[in-house]
N, C-alpha and C positions, 0 to 999 in steps of 0.2 A: 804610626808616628810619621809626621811631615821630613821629608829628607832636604827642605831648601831652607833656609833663615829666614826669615822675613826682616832683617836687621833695618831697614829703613821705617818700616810702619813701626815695628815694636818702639824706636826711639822717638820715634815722633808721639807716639803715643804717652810714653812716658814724661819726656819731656812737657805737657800740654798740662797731664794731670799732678802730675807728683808734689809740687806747691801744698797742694789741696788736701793732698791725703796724709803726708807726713812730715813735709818741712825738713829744713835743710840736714844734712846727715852725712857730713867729712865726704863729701864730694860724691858722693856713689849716684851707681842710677838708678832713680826711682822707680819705684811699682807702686802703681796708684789704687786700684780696682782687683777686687779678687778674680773677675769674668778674665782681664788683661793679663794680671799677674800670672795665673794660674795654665792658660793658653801661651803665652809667651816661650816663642822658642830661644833653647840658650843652646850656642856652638858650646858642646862636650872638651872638645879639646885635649891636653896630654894631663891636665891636671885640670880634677873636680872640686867646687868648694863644699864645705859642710860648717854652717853655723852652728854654734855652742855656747849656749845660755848657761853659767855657773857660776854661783857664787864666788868669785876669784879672791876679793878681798870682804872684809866685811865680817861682822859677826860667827856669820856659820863658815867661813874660809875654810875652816877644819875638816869637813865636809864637800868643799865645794872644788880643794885642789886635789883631792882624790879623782873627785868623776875628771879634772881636766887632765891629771894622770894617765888615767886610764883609756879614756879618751884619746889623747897623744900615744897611749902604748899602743890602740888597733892601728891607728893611721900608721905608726912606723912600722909595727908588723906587716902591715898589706903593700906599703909602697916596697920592700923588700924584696915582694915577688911578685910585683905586677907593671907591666911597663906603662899603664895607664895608671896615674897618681890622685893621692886625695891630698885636701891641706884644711884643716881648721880656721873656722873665723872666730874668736871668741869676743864672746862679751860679757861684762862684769854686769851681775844681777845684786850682790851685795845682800844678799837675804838675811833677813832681821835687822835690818838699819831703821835709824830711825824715821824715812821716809816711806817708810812699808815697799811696798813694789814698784815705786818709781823707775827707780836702775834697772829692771826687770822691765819694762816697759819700752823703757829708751835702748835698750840694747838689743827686744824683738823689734823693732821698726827701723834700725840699723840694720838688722837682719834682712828683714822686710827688703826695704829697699833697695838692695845692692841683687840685683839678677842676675849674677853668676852664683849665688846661692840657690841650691835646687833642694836641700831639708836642711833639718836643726835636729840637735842633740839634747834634752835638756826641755824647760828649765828643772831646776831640782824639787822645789816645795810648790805642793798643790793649790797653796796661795795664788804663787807667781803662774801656774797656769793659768787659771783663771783670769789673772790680770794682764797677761798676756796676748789672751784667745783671741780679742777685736786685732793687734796687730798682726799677728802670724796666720791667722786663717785671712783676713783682709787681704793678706800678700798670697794667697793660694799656696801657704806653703803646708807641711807637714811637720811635724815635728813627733821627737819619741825620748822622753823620761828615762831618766836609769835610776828615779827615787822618789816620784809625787803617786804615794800612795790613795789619796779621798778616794772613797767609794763612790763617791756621785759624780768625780767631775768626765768619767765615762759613762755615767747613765742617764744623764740630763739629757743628752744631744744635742746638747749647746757645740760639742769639736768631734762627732762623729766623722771617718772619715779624712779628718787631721791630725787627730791628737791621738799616740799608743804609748803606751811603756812596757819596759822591759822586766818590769817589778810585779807582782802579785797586790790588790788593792787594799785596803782597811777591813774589808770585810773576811777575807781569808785571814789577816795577823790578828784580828781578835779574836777568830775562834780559837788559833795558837796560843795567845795570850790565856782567856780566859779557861781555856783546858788546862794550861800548866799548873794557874792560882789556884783555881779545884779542883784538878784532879790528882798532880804530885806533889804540888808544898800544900792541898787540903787547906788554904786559908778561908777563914769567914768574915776578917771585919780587912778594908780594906780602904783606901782613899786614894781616890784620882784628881790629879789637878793637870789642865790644860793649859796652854799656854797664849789661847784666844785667837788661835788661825786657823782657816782651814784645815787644813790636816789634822791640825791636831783636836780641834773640838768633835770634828767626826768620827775619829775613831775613837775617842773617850765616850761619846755619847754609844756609841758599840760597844766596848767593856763594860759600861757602868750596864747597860741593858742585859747580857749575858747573864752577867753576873748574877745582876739582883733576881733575875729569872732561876737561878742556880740556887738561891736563899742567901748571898751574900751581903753583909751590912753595906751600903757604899755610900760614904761622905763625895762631897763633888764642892772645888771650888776653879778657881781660873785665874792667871796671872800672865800681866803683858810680857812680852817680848824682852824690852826693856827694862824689864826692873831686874837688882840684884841683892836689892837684904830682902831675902825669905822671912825674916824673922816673925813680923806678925802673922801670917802663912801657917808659919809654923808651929805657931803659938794657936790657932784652930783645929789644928789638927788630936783627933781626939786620942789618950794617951794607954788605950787599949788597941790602938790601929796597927794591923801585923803586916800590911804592904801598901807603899805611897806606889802610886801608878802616878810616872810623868810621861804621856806621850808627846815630847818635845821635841824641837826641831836645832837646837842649839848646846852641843857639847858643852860649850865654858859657865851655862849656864846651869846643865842638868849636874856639873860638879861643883859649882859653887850652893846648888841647893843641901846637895850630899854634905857636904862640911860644915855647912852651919847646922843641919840638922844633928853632925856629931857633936861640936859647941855646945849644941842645948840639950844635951845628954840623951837623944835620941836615938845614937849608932847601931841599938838592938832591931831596929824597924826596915825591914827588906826595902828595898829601892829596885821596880824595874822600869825601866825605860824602853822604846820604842827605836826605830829601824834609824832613826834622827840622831840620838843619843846612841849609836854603834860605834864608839869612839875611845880611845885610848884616855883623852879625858875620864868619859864616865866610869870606864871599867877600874881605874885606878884606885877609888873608891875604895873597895875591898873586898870580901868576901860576901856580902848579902847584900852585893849587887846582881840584877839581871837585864837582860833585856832579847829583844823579839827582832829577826834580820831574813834578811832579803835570803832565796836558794840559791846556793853555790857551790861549784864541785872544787874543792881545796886541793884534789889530785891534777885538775887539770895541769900542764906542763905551763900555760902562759901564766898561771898563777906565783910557780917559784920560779918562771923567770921575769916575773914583773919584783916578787921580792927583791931578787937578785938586783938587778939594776936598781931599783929606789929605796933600796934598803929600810926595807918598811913591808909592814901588811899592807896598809890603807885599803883593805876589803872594800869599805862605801862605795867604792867608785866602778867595783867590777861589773855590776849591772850598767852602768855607763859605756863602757866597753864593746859590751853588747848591745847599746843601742848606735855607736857609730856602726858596727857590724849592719844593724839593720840598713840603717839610712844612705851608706856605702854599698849595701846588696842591692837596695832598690833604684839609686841612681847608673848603677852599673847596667844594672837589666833595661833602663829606661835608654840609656846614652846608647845602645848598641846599634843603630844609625846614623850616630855622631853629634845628632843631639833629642833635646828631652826637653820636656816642657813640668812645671812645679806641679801640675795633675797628674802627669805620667806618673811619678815617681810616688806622688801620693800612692795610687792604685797600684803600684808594685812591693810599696811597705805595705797594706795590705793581703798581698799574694805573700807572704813572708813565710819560708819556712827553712827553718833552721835544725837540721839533726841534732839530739842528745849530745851525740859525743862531738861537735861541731859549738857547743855551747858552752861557757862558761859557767851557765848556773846547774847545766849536769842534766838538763828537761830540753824536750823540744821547748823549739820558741817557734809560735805559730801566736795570729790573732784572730780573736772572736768579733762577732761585728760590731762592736762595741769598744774595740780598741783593745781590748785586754787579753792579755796571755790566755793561751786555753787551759795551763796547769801553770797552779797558782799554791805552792807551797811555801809557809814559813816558817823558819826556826827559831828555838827559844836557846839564849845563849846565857851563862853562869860565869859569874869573874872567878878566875882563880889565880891568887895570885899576881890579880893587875892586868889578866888577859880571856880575854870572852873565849869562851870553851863550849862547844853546841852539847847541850844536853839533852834536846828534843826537837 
């Protein structure tokens, strides 16, 4: 690591290109070029930034003020006992509007541009990776998921090297999935309906393959974002089918499917939903609700003392937690000559290793070269009484 600033070529540099690359952005200063970005040295100073992509308002908000919860609970944890500070930049992604990834877009290239951001937290839906990838890796930054589970969007090598999370991918929760349907509720006729995003047509397109590999019947349809009367949906659905599989991304949604489906005299038909729908929404439902979530050690101490203070579970967001943990460990390790450059720290969230009992999700956190955790466990959880209850 360079020990001097280059403070006059980097602005100059910026200044020349930034027009071109990303356009005007509430004043910050621009990064044009990934070679720039990414080289660019930034004075560490007594306080680090850390950009935060989350759905803050919007659709999945249910979801998306947990991870900034969670989020805001490492930062205050760490600033507590360290005389070097972190502080959050966030920005509103809005996931499931009806502008698709827009908001998700305009708030990585906010990110992007402003070079006192040295990583990002986030974004949350494996959509919004995707849609994101040309700005955040464009800016040489890195970023780390606390909930965009697609199987591919770490095995294309489209964000090798950029992109990690702190979640286990589609491919480990459908084998949990589909081990639960047949091997302890023993179901054979079954129906999955997507929601038509990435994430979620991936991993359906993984249960429904499981499955039917397993001798399972499996009906398959798919339904936007956007829409809220199930009814004719529902009305497809065939009326010997003992489990609706929603792997959705939108709690208000995966409970207003559950109620019309009781409407239409449906209630006898299991409902389980995915790591998306891990929501006090869905579970509210009733008893023959389930669904499939992220690993997490519920002993840990920051867990009831994150209850304590927010008076709430909001579990969704604790793998969030753990990925400012990441993005805060590797810009620390990078700044330790006062300053760091958006590759350093890249290359340090890859060096990343986190003890067990150092982890909220209860496993080492370490990554493969591929981005992905090297233990990659998921559980299947049962409502009882209006509250998910891990059964496996």
């Amino acid at each position: 690591m360079k020990k001097v600033v280059v403070a006059a070529t980097l602005a100059a540099a910026l200044a020349v290109l930034a027009t071109a690359a990303w356009g005007s952005t509430k004043g910050s200063t621009k990064v044009a070029s990934q070679a720039n970005a990414s080289s660019a040295l930034v004075k560490c100073g007594k306080t680090r930034s850390i950009g935060l992509l989350a759905p803050i308002t919007g659709p999945a908000a249910s979801l998306g003020q947990p991870q900034v919860h969670w989020a805001k609970f490492f930062v205050s944890n760490y600033n507590k006992t360290h005389r070097k500070k972190f502080k959050l930049v966030p920005e509103d992604t809005q996931l499931g509007a009806a502008n698709g990834t827009a908001e998700a877009v305009k708030g990585a290239q906010a990110l992007g541009s402003s070079a006192s951001v040295l990583g990002v937290v986030g974004p949350a839906g494996s959509n919004e990776v995707k849609a994101t990838t040309g700005a955040l890796k464009g800016a040489g930054l890195g970023w780390v998921s606390g909930s965009a589970t697609n199987t591919q969007i770490t095995l294309d090598g489209t964000r090798t090297g950029f992109f990690f999370r702190t979640v286990p991918p589609d491919s480990s929760q459908s084998k949990s999935v589909t081990g639960y349907i047949t091997g302890t509720l023993k179901l054979k006729r079954v129906y999955i309906i997507d929601d038509q995003e990435a994430y979620s047509t991936g991993l359906a397109d993984e249960v429904q393959a499981q499955l039917q590999a397993k001798g399972v019947t499996v009906g398959r349809d798919g339904v936007s974002q956007q829409q809220s009367d199930f009814t004719s949906l529902i009305n497809k659905i065939p009326r010997n089918t003992q489990l609706v599989y929603l792997p959705w991304q939108l709690p208000p949604k995966g409970k207003a499917f559950g109620q019309q489906m009781k409407s239409q005299g449906r209630a006898g038909v299991k409902l389980m939903g995915s790591d998306g729908l891990f929501d006090p929404l869905f579970s509210s439902l009733g008893n023959n609700v389930y669904d499939s979530f992220f690993p997490l050690n519920p002993a840990d101490k920051r867990v009831a003392a994150f209850k304590a203070s927010h008076k709430g579970t909001e579990l969704f967001g604790a793998p969030s937690y753990v990925a400012a943990q990441v993005v805060a460990g590797a810009i620390d390790r990078a700044c330790k000559n006062g300053t760091a450059t958006r590759a350093e720290v890249r290359a340090q969230i890859k060096k990343t290793s986190i003890a067990a009992s150092a982890s909220l999700l209860g496993l080492k956190v370490a990554f493969d070269k591929h981005g992905d955790m090297v233990k990659k466990p998921f559980g299947i959880y049962h409502s009882v009484k209006g509250v998910f209850v891990r059964v496996a």
